[in-house]
Backbone as numpy.savetxt, mean C-alpha at the origin, in Angstrom:
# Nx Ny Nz CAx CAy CAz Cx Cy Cz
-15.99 -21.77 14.77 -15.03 -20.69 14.58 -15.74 -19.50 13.94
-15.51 -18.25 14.33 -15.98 -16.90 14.19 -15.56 -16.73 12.37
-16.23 -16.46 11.66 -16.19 -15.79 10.38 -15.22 -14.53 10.82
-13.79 -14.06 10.15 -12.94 -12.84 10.11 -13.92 -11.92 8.94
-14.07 -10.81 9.18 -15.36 -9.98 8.21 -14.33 -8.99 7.93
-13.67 -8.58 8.41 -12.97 -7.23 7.82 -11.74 -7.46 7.36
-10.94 -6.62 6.24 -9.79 -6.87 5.49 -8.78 -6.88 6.67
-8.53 -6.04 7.69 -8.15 -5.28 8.72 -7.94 -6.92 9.23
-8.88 -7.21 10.33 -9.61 -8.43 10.69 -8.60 -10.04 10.19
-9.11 -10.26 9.13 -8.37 -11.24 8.24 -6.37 -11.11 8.53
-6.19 -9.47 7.93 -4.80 -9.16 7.72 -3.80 -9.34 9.36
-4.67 -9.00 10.44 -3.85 -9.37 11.87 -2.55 -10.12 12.00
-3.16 -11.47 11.61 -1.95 -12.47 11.95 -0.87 -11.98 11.49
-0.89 -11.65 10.23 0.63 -11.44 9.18 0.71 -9.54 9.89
0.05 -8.95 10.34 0.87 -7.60 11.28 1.41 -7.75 12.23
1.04 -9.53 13.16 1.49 -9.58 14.27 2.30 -10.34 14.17
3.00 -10.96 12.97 4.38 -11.40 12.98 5.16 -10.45 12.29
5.02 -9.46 11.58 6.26 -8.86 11.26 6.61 -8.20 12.65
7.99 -7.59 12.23 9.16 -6.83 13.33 8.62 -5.48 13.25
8.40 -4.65 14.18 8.39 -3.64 14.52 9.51 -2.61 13.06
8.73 -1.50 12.70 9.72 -0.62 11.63 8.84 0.01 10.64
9.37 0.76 10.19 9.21 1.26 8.51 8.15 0.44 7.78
8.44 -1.10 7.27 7.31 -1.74 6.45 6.33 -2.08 7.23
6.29 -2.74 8.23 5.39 -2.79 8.89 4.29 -1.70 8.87
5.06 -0.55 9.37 3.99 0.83 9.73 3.41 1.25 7.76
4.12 0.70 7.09 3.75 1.14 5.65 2.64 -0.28 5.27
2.51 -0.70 6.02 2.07 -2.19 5.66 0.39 -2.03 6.12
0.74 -1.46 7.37 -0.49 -1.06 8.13 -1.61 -0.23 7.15
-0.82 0.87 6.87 -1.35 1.73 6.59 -1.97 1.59 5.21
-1.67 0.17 4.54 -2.44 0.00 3.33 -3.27 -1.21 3.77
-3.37 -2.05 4.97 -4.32 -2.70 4.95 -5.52 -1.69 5.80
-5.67 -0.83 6.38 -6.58 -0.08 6.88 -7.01 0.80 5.58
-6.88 1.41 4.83 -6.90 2.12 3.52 -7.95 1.07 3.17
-7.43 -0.40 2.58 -8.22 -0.94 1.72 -9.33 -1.73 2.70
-9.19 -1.85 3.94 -10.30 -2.12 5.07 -11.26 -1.44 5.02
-11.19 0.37 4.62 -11.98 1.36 4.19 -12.89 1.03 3.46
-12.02 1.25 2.39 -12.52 0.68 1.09 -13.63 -0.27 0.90
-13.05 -1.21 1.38 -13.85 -2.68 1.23 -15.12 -2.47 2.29
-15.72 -1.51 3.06 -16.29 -2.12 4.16 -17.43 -1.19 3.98
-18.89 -1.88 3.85 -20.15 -1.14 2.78 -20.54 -0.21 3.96
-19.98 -0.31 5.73 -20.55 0.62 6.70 -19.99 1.90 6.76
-18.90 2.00 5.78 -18.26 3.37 6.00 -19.14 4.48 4.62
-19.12 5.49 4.98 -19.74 6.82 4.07 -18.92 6.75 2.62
-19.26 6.72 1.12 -18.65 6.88 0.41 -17.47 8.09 0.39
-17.71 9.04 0.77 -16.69 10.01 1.25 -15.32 9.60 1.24
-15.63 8.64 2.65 -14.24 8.53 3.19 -13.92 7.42 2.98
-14.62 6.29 1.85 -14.02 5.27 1.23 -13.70 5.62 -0.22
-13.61 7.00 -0.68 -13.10 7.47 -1.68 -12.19 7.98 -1.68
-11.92 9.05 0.19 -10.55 9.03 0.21 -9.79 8.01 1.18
-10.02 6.96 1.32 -9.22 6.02 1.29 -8.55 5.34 0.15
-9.68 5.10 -0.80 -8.90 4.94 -1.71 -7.55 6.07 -2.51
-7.70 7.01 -2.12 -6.87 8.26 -2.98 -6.08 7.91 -2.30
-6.16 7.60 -0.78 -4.95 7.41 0.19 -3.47 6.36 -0.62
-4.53 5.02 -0.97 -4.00 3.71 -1.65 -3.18 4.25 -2.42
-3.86 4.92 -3.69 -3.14 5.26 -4.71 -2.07 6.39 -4.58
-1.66 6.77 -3.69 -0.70 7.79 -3.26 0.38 7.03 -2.71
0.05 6.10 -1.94 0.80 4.94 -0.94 1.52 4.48 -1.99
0.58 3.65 -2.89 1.73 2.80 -4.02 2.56 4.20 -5.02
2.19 5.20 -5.66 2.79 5.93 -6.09 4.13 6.26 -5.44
4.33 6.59 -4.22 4.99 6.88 -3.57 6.04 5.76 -3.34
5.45 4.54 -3.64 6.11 3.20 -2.91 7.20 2.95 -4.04
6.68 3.22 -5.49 6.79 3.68 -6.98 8.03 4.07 -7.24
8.40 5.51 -6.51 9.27 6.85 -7.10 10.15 6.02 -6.16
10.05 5.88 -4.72 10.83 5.74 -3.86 12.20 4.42 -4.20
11.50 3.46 -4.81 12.04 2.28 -5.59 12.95 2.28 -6.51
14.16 3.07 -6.33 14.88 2.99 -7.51 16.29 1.63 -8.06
15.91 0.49 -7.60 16.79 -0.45 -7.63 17.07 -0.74 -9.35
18.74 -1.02 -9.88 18.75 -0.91 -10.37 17.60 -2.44 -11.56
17.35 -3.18 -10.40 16.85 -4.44 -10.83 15.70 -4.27 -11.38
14.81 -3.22 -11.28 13.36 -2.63 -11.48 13.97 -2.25 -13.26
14.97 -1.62 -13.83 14.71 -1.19 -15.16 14.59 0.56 -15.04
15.06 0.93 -13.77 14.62 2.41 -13.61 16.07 3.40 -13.79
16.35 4.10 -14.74 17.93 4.59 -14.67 17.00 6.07 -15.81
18.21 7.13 -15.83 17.54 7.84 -16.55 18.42 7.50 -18.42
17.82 7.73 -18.73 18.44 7.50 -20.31 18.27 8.98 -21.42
19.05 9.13 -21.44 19.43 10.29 -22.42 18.27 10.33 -23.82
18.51 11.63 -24.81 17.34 11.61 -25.78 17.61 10.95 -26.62
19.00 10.33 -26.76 19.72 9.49 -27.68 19.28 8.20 -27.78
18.72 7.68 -26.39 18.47 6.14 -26.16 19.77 5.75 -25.06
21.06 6.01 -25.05 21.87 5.81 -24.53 21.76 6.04 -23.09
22.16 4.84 -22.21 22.08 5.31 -20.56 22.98 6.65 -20.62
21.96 7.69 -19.39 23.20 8.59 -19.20 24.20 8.25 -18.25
C-alpha cells in the first residue's frame, strides 16, 4: 500500500463523504491552507500566506458563531446581561 504524503492526500476520504454545501467548501478550504503549510516543496511565501489564510478562516469561523451555548452574549459595564 502507497504511503498518503500530503495533508490534502490523507484528508480525501472524509471530503468524499461529506454532502455537497457550505462546510464542506469551508472544510476544503482549511485542509488545502494547512496542506500548504505542511508541505517543505512549497516557497515560504506562500506557506506564510497560507497560513494567514488559516488564521482568518478560524477567526471568521469565531465571530460568525454566536450560539448561545458558546458563552457569547454582550454584557453591559455593570456585569449584567444586556
Amino acid at each position: 500500500m502507497a504511503t498518503q504524503e500530503t495533508f490534502l492526500e490523507r484528508m480525501q476520504p472524509v471530503l468524499d463523504a461529506m454532502p455537497e454545501g457550505p462546510d464542506k467548501e469551508k472544510l476544503l478550504a482549511l485542509i488545502e491552507s494547512q496542506d500548504t503549510v505542511e508541505r517543505p516543496d512549497v516557497p515560504p511565501k506562500d506557506r506564510a500566506r497560507a497560513l494567514r489564510r488559516l488564521t482568518q478562516i478560524d477567526s471568521t469561523t469565531n465571530t460568525n458563531d454566536r450560539t448561545p451555548s458558546h458563552g457569547r452574549g454582550r454584557v453591559s459595564t455593570q456585569g449584567r446581561p444586556a
